[in-house]
C-alpha positions as CSV (number, residue, x, y, z in Angstrom):
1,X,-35.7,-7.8,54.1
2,X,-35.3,-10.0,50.8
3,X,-36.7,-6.9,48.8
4,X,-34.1,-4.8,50.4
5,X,-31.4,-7.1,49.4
6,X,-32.9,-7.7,45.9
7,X,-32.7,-3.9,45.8
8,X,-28.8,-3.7,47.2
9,X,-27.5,-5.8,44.8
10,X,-29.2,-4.5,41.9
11,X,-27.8,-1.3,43.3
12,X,-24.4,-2.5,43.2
13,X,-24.8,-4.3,40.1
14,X,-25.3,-1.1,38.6
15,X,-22.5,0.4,40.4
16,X,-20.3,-2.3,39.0
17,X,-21.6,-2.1,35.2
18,X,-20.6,1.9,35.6
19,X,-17.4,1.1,36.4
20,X,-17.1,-1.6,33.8
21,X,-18.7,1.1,31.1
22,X,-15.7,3.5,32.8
23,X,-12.9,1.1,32.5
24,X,-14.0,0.4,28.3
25,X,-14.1,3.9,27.4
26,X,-10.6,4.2,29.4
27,X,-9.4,1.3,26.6
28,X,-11.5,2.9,23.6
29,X,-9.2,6.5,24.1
30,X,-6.1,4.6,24.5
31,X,-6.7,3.1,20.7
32,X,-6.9,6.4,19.6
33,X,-3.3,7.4,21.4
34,X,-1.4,5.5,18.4
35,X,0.5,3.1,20.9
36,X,2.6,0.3,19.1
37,X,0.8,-3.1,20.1
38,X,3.3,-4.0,22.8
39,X,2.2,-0.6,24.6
40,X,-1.0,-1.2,24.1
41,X,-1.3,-4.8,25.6
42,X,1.2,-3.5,28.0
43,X,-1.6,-0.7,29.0
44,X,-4.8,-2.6,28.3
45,X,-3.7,-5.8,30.2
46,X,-2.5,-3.5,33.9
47,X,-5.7,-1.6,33.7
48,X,-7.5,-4.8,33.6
49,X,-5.4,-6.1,36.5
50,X,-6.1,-2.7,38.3
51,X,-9.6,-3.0,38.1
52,X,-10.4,-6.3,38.2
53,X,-8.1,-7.1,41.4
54,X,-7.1,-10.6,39.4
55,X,-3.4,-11.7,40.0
56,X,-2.5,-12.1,36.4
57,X,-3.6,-11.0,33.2
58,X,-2.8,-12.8,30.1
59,X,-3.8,-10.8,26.9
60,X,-3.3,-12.6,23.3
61,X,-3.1,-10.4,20.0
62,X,-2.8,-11.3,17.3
63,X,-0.6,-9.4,14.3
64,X,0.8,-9.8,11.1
65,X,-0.5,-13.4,11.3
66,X,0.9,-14.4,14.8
67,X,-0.1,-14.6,18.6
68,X,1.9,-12.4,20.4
69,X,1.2,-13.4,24.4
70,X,1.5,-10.4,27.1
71,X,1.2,-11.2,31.2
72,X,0.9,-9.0,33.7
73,X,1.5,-10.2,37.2
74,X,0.5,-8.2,40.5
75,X,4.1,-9.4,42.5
76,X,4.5,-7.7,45.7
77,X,7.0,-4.9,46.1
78,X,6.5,-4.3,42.5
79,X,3.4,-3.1,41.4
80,X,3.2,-5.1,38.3
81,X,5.5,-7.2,36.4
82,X,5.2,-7.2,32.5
83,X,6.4,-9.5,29.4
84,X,5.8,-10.1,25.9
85,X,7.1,-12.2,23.5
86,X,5.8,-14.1,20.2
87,X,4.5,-17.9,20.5
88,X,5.3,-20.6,18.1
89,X,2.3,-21.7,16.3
90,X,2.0,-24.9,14.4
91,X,0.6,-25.2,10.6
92,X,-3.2,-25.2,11.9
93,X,-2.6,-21.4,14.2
94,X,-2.8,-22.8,17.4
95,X,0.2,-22.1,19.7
96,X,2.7,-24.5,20.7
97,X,3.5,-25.0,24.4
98,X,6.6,-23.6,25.8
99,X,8.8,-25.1,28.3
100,X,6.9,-23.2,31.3
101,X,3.4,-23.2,30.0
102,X,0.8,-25.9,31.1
103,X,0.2,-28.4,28.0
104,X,-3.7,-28.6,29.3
105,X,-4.0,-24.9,29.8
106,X,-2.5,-23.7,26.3
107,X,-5.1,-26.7,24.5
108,X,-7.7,-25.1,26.1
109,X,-6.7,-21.8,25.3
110,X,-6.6,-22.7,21.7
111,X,-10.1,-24.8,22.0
112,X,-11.5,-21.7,22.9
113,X,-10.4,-19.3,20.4
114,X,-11.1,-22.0,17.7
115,X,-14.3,-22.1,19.1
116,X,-14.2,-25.9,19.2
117,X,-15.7,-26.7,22.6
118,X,-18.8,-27.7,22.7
119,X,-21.5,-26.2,25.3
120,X,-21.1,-27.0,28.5
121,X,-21.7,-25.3,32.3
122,X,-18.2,-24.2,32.0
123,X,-19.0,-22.4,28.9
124,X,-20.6,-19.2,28.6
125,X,-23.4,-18.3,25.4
126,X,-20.6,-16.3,24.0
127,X,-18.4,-19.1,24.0
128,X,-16.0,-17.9,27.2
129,X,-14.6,-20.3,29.8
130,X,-15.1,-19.8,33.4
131,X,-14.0,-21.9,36.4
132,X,-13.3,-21.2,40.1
133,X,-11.2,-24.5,40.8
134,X,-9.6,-25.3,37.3
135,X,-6.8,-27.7,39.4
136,X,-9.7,-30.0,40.2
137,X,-10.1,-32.5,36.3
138,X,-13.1,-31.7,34.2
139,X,-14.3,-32.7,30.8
140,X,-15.0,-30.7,27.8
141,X,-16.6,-32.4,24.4
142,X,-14.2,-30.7,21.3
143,X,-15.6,-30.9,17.8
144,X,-13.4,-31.2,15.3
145,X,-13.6,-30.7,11.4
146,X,-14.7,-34.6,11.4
147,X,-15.7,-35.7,14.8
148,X,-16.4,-34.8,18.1
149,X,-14.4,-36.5,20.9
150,X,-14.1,-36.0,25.0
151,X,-11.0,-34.6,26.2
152,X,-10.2,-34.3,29.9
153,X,-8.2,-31.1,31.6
154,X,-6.2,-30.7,34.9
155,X,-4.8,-27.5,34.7
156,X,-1.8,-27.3,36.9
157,X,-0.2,-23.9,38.5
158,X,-0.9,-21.1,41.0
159,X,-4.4,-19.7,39.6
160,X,-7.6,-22.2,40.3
161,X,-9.8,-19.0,39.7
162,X,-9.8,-18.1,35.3
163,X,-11.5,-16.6,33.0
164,X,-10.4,-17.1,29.0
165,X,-12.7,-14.6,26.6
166,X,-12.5,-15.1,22.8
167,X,-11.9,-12.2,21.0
168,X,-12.5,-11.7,17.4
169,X,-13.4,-8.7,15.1
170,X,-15.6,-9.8,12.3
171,X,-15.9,-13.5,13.0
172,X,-12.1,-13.2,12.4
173,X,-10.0,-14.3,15.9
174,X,-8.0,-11.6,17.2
175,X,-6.5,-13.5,20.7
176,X,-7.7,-14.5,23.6
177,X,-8.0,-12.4,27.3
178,X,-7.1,-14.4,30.0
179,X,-7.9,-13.4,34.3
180,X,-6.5,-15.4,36.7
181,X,-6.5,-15.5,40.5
182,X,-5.2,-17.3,43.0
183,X,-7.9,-17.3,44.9
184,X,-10.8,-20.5,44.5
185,X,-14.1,-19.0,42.8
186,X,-12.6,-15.6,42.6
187,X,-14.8,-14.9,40.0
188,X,-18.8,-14.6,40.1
189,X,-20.7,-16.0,37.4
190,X,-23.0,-12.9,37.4
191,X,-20.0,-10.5,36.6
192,X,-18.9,-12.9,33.1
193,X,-21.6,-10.8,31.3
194,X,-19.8,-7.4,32.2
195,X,-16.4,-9.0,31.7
196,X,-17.3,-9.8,27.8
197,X,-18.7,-6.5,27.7
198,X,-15.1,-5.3,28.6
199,X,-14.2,-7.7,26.5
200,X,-15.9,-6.1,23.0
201,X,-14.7,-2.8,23.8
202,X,-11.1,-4.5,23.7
203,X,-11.7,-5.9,20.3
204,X,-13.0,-2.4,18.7
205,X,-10.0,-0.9,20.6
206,X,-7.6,-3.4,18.9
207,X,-9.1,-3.0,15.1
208,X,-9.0,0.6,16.1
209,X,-5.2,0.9,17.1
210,X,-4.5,-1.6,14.3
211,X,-6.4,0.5,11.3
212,X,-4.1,3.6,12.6
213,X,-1.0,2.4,12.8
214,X,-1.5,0.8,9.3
215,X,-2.8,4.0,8.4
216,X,0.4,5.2,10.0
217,X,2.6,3.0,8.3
218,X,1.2,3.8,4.8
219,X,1.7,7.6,5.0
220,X,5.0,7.2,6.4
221,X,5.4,4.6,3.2
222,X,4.2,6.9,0.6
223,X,6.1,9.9,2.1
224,X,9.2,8.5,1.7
225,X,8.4,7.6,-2.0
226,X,7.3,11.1,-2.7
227,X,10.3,12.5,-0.9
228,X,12.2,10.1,-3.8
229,X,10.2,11.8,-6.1
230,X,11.4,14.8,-5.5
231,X,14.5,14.2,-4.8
232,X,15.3,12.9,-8.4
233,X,13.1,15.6,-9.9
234,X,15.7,18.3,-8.3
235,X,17.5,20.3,-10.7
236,X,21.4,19.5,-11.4
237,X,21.4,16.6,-8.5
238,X,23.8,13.9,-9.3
239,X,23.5,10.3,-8.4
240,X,25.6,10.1,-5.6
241,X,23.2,13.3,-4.0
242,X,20.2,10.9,-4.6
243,X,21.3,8.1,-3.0
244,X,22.7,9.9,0.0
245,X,18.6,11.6,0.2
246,X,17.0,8.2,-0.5
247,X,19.1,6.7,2.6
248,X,18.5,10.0,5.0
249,X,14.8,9.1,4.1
250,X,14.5,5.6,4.2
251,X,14.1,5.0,7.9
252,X,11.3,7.3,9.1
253,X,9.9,5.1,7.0
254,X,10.1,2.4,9.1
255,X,7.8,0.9,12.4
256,X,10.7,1.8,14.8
257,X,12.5,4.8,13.3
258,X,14.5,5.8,16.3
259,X,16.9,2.4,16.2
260,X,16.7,2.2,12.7
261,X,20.1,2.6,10.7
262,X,20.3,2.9,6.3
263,X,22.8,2.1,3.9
264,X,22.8,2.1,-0.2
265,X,25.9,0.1,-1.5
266,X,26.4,0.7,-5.0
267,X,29.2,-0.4,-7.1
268,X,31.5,-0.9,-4.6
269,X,30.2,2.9,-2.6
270,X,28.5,2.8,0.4
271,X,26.3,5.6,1.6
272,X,25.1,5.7,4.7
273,X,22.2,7.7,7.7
274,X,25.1,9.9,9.8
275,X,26.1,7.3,13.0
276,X,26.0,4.4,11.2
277,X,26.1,1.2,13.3
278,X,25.4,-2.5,11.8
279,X,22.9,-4.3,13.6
280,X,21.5,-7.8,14.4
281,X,18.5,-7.0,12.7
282,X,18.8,-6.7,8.8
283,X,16.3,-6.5,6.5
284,X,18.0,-6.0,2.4
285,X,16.8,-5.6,-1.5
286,X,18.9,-6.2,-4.1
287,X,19.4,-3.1,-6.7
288,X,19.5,-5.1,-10.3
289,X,20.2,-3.4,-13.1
290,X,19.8,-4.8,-16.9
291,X,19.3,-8.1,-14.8
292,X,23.1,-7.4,-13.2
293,X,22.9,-6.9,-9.3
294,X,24.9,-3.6,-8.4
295,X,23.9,-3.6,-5.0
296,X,21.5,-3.6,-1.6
297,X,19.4,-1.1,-0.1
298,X,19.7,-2.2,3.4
299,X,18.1,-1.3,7.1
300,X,19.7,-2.6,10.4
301,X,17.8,-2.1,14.4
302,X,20.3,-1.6,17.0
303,X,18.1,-2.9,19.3
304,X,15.5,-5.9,20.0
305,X,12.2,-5.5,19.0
306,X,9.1,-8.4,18.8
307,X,9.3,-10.5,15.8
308,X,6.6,-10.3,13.2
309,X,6.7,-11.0,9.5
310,X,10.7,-11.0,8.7
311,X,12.2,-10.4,12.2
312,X,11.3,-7.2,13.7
313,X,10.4,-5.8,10.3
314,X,6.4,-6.1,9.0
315,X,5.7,-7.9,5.4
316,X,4.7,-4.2,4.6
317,X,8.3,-3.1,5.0
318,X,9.3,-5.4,2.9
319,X,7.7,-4.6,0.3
320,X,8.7,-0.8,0.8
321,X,12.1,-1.5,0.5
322,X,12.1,-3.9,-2.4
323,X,10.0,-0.9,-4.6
324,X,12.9,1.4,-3.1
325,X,15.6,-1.1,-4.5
326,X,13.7,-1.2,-7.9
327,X,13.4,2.6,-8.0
328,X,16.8,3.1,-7.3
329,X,17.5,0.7,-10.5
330,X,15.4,3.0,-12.7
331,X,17.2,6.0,-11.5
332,X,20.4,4.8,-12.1
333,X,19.4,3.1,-15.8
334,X,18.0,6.7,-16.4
335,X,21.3,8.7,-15.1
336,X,23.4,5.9,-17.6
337,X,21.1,6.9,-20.6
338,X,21.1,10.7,-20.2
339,X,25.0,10.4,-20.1
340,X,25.3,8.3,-22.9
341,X,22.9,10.3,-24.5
342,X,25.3,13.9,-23.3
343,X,28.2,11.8,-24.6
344,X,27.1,10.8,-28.3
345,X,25.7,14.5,-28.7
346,X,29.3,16.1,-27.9
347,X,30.9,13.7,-30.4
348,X,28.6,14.1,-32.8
349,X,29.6,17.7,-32.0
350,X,33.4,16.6,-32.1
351,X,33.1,15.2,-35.1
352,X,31.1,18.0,-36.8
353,X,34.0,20.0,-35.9
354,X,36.7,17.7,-37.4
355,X,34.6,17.6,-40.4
356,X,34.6,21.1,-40.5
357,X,37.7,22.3,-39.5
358,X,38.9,19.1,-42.3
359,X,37.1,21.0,-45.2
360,X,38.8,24.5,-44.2
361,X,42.1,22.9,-43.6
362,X,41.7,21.1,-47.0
363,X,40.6,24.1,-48.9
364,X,43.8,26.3,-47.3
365,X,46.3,23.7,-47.9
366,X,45.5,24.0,-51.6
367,X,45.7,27.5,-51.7
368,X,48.5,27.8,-50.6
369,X,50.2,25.0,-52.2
370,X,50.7,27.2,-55.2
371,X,52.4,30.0,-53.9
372,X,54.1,28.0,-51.9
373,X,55.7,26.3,-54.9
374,X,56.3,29.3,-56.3
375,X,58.0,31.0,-53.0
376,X,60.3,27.7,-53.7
377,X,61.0,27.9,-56.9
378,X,62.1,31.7,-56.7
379,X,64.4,31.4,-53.5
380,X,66.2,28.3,-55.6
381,X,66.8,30.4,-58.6
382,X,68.0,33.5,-56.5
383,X,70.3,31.2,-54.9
384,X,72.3,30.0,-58.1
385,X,72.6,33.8,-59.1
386,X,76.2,33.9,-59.3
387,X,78.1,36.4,-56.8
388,X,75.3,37.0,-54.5
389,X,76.6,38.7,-51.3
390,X,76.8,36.1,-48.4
391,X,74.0,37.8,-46.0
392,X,71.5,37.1,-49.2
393,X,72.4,34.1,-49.5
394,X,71.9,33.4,-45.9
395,X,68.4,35.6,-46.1
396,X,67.4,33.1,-49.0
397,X,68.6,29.4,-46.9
398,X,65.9,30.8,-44.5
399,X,63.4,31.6,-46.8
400,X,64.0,28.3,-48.2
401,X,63.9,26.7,-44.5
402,X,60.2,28.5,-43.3
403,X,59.1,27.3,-46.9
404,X,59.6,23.9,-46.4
405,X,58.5,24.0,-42.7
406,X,55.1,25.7,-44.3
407,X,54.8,23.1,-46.8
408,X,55.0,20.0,-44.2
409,X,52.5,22.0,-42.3
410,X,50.3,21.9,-45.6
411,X,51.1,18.2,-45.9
412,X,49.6,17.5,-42.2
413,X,46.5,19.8,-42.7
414,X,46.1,17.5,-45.9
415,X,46.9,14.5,-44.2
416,X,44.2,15.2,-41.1
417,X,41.7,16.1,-44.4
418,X,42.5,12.4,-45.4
419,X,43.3,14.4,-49.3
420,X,46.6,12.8,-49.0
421,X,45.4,8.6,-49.3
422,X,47.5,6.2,-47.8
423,X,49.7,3.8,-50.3
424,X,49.4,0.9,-48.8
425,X,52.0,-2.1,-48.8
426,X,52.3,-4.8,-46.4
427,X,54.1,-3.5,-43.5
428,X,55.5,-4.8,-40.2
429,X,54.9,-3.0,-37.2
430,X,57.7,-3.8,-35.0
431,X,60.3,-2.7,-37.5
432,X,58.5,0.9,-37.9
433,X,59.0,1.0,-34.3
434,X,62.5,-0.2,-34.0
435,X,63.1,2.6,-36.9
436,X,61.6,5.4,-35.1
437,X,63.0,4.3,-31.7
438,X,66.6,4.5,-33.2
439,X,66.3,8.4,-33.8
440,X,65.5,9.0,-30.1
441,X,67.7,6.8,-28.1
442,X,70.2,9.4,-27.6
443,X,67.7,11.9,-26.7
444,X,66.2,9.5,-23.9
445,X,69.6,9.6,-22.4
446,X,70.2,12.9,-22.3
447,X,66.8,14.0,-21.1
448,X,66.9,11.6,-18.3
449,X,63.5,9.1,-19.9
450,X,64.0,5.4,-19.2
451,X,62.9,4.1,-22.5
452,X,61.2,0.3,-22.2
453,X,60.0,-1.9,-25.5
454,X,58.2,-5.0,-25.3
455,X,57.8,-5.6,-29.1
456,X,55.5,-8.8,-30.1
457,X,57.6,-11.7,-31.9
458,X,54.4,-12.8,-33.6
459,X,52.9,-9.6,-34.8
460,X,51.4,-10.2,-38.1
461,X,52.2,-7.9,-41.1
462,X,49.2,-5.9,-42.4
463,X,48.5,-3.4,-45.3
464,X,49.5,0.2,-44.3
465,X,51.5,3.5,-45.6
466,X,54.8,2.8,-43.6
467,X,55.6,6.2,-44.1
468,X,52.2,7.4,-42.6
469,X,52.6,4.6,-39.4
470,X,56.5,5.6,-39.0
471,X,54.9,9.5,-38.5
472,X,52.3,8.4,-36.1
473,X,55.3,6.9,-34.1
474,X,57.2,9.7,-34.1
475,X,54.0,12.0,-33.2
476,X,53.5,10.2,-30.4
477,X,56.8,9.5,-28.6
478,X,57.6,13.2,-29.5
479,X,54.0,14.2,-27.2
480,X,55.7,11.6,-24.7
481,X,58.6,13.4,-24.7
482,X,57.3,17.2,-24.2
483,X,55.0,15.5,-21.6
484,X,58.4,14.6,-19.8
485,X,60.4,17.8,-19.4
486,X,61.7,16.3,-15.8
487,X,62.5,13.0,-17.2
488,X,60.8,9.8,-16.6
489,X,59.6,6.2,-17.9
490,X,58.2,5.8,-21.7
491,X,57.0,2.2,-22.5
492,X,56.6,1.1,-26.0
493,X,54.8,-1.9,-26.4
494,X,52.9,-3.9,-29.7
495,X,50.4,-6.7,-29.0
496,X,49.3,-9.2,-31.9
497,X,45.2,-9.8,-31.4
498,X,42.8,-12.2,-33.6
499,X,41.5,-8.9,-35.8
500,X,43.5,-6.1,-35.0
501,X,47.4,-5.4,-34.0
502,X,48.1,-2.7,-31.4
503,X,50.6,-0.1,-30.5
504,X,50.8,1.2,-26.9
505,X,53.2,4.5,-26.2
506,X,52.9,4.9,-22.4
507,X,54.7,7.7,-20.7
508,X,54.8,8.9,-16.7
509,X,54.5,12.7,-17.8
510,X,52.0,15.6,-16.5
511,X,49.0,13.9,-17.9
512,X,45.6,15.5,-19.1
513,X,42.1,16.2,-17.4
514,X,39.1,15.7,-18.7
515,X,38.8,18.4,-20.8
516,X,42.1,18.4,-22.3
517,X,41.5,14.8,-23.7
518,X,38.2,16.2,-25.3
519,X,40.4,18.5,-27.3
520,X,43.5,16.7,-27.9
521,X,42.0,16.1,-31.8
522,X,41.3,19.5,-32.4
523,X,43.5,21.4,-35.3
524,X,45.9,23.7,-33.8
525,X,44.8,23.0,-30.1
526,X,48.0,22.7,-28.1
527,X,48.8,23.4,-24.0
528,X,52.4,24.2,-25.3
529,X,53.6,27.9,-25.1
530,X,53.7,29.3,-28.4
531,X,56.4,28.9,-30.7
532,X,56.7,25.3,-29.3
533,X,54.3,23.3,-31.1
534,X,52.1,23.6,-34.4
535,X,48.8,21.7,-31.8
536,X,48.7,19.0,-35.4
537,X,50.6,16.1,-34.1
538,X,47.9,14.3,-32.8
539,X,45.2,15.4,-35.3
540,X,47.6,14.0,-37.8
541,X,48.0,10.9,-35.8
542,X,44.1,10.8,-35.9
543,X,44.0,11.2,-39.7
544,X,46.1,8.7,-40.4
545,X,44.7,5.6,-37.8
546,X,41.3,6.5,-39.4
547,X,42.1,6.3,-42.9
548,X,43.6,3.1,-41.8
549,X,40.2,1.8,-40.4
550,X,41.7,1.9,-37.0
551,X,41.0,3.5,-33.5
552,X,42.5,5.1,-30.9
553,X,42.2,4.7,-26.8
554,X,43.5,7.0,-24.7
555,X,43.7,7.0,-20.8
556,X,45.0,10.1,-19.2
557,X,45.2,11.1,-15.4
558,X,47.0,14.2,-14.5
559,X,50.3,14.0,-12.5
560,X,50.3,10.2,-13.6
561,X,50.8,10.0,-17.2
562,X,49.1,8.8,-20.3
563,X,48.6,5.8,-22.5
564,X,47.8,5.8,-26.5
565,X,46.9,2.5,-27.9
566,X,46.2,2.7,-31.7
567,X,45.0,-0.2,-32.8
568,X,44.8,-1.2,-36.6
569,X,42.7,-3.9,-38.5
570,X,45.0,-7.4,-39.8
571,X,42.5,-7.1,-42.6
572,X,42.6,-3.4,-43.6
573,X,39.1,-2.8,-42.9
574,X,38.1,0.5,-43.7
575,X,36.1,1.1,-40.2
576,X,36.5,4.1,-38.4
577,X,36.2,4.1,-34.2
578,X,37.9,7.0,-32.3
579,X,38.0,6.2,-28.6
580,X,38.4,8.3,-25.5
């Protein structure tokens, strides 16, 4: 009869260790499914429950440096009732009691992990806990890093039957599995063996699911930084097409992709993933440039998710999006050189041309200086031939007129040549203006142009060709004027500074684009029909500020107007600086 037994329960000891060997290969494939860790506790901790017909299951993990506690209660009608959440820990690891934990239970808890309890009948060789009437006291001797000392437990609640297993991978602590019961001795110290069995399997299952979705994480990582590669390596993109890919990419990146939202704000533009929403959840880089912030690269959840490093958002992630914000710097110091770089080629191109054109227009004022003069001379003399019918003499006033206009086109060529030097005497500003403003008054009124002046009182004198300045004047209200043809405001303004004086002729005319105003200095370039301008006025204007060692700004937008600003040197420095 006792042999029979002896064989029975070896029978169903086998039975059980099958089932045991079942349930851990059940845990082992669900590793491999790729589950975030609160599925997997979720998973892990019910099929525990299922199987081991306990009333509670209490599974601690830990990640990213903290316990994160899952329970699983079998609560009548429901078939199980599930909760997570991160516990606070205190500066040693161990977790702090909550409001509705049991002091003696959670000290326990973090005894055994620490593996600081020293043997005892309640303690397995492997360091695991079992009791079958925990509400009754009992005394457990705790080492410490300097002494040992007895400390006595009453664990209060609804479970007297519990089980706490250690688990660690590589002598590392992972957590802690907890089985509870409310029923006294629920658990048989014959089936502890096969529970830390269980127990192991749940460890490699953990490191498992932990190497792949860190495995996971860093492709995801690296495929957004190749897909930033790429992006900036695409032919004729501009910035603004880069920034709106980086954002599109930036939150597959990320552990919960489906609630995650992007945004790149840069100088004062914000580009954003399509459905943008703000969230409670932020994590942000700053994008600095030549040690100047410019901006964030920003991700928002919509939705709560477990904390873990910063937030919901992994230390990992962190550093993902602070080499985004850095790339993103590089791109954009890159993009600033290669346009600088486009925009001192094209004027060193511009002023190849000037150069050029310069020479010609030098060499063909002098060549036709000459016959010019002699053109001159000839129609003077054929007009004091004595009784010379009246439609020669009117034949010879206008070859006499289109001579002189051809010679004051030769003078300007020369003048934009710089063959003409300015004579210099000390000259002030405000009376040029007042000088050239008197000739147009009347012209203002009739054309409908509201002229304004705000001249300076203590604009210094400096060395100059009045005659040369009084031109640029002229040159430059007369362009305000053609740019005015339906009437409108012109400002004329000077401005004393510490080095230079200025001269600002503003007008609310048709304006220039962009490539207008890269021509404006160009001999003979004009947007005038023809017969209506000579296209030298402002290539004369540019002539002259530059043999004065001045410069010239010009802001332009079309429909709105223009602004000149010449401004000249107190000191007569021979500098040249043309501005755009």
């Amino acid at each position: 009869m006792n042999r029979s037994k002896h064989l029975h329960r070896n029978v169903s000891f086998h039975k059980l260790a099958k089932e045991f060997q079942t349930l851990s290969h059940q845990i082992l494939l669900l590793a491999n499914q790729g589950f975030l860790r609160p599925d997997f506790q979720r998973e892990v901790s019910r099929m525990i429950l299922d199987f081991s017909g306990a009333d509670e299951v209490e599974l601690w993990l830990k990640d990213h440096g903290k316990y994160f506690r899952s329970v699983v209660k079998r609560h009548p009608p429901n078939p199980f009732l599930f909760g997570i959440r991160s516990s606070a820990q205190n500066e040693d690891g161990e977790i702090i009691p909550g409001p509705e934990d049991d002091p003696d239970l959670i000290c326990l808890c973090n005894n055994i992990i620490r593996g600081q309890v020293e043997p005892s009948p309640l303690l397995t060789e492997n360091g695991s806990f079992l009791t079958g009437h925990s509400k009754k006291p009992f005394s457990l001797r705790l080492k410490t890093f300097k002494n040992s000392h007895d400390r006595e437990f009453k664990i209060s609640g609804h479970h007297p039957s519990l089980i706490l297993i250690p688990l660690s991978v590589n002598q590392k602590s992972i957590g802690l599995l907890q089985l509870k019961s409310k029923a006294i001795n629920y658990f048989k110290k014959d089936k502890i063996e096969l529970y830390e069995g269980l127990a192991r399997s749940l460890e490699i299952a953990a490191a498992h699911r932990d190497a792949q979705i860190d495995l996971r994480e860093r492709v995801k990582e690296l495929t957004c930084l190749y897909g930033i590669a790429r992006l900036v390596s695409r032919p004729g993109i501009t910035l603004e097409g880069i920034l709106r890919g980086i954002v599109e990419l930036l939150p597959s990146a990320w552990l919960y992709p489906e609630i995650a939202c992007a945004r790149i704000v840069m100088d004062g533009h914000s580009y954003s993933t399509p459905h943008f929403q703000e969230g409670r959840w932020r994590q942000a880089a700053d994008i600095v440039v030549n040690e100047e912030a410019r901006g964030q690269v920003e991700i928002f959840y919509g939705e709560e998710r477990p904390e873990l490093d910063e937030g919901p958002f992994m230390r990992e992630e962190r550093n993902l999006l602070d080499t985004v914000a850095k790339e993103v710097a590089i791109i954009v110091v890159r993009r600033q050189a290669e346009q600088e770089k486009l925009e001192l080629q094209e004027q060193l191109r511009h002023a190849e041309r000037l150069a050029t054109i310069g020479q010609l227009s030098a060499g063909v004022a002098h060549e036709l200086n000459e016959p010019l003069g002699n053109i001159l001379g000839f129609a003077q003399l054929a007009k004091k031939c004595p009784g010379l019918p009246k439609q020669a003499e009117w034949d010879i006033e206008k070859v006499l007129t289109a001579s002189l206009n051809a010679r004051a086109v030769v003078k300007k060529l020369l003048i934009f040549a710089r063959k003409l030097p300015p004579r210099k005497t000390n000259v002030n500003l405000n009376r040029l203006v007042e000088e050239g403003i008197h000739f147009f008054e009347s012209r203002c009124a009739n054309e409908g142009i509201e002229l304004l002046r705000s001249l300076s009182p203590d604009l210094p004198e400096i060395p100059a060709d009045p005659a040369q300045l009084n031109q640029v004047i002229i040159n430059l209200i007369i362009n305000a004027f053609q740019a005015m043809e339906t009437g409108g405001r012109l400002t004329i303004r000077t401005l004393a500074g510490k080095e230079h004086i200025s001269l600002i002729v503003e007008d609310t005319g048709i304006g220039m684009d962009e490539e207008v105003m890269k021509q404006i200095f160009t001999p003979f370039f004009t947007t005038k029909d023809v017969g209506q301008g000579t296209g030298l006025g402002l290539p004369v204007v540019h002539g002259i500020v530059t043999s004065h060692g001045g410069s010239i700004k010009i802001e332009s937008k079309l429909n709105q107007g223009s602004r000149f600003e010449i401004q000249l040197p107190v000191t007569g420095s021979q500098e040249v600086e043309v501005g755009q």
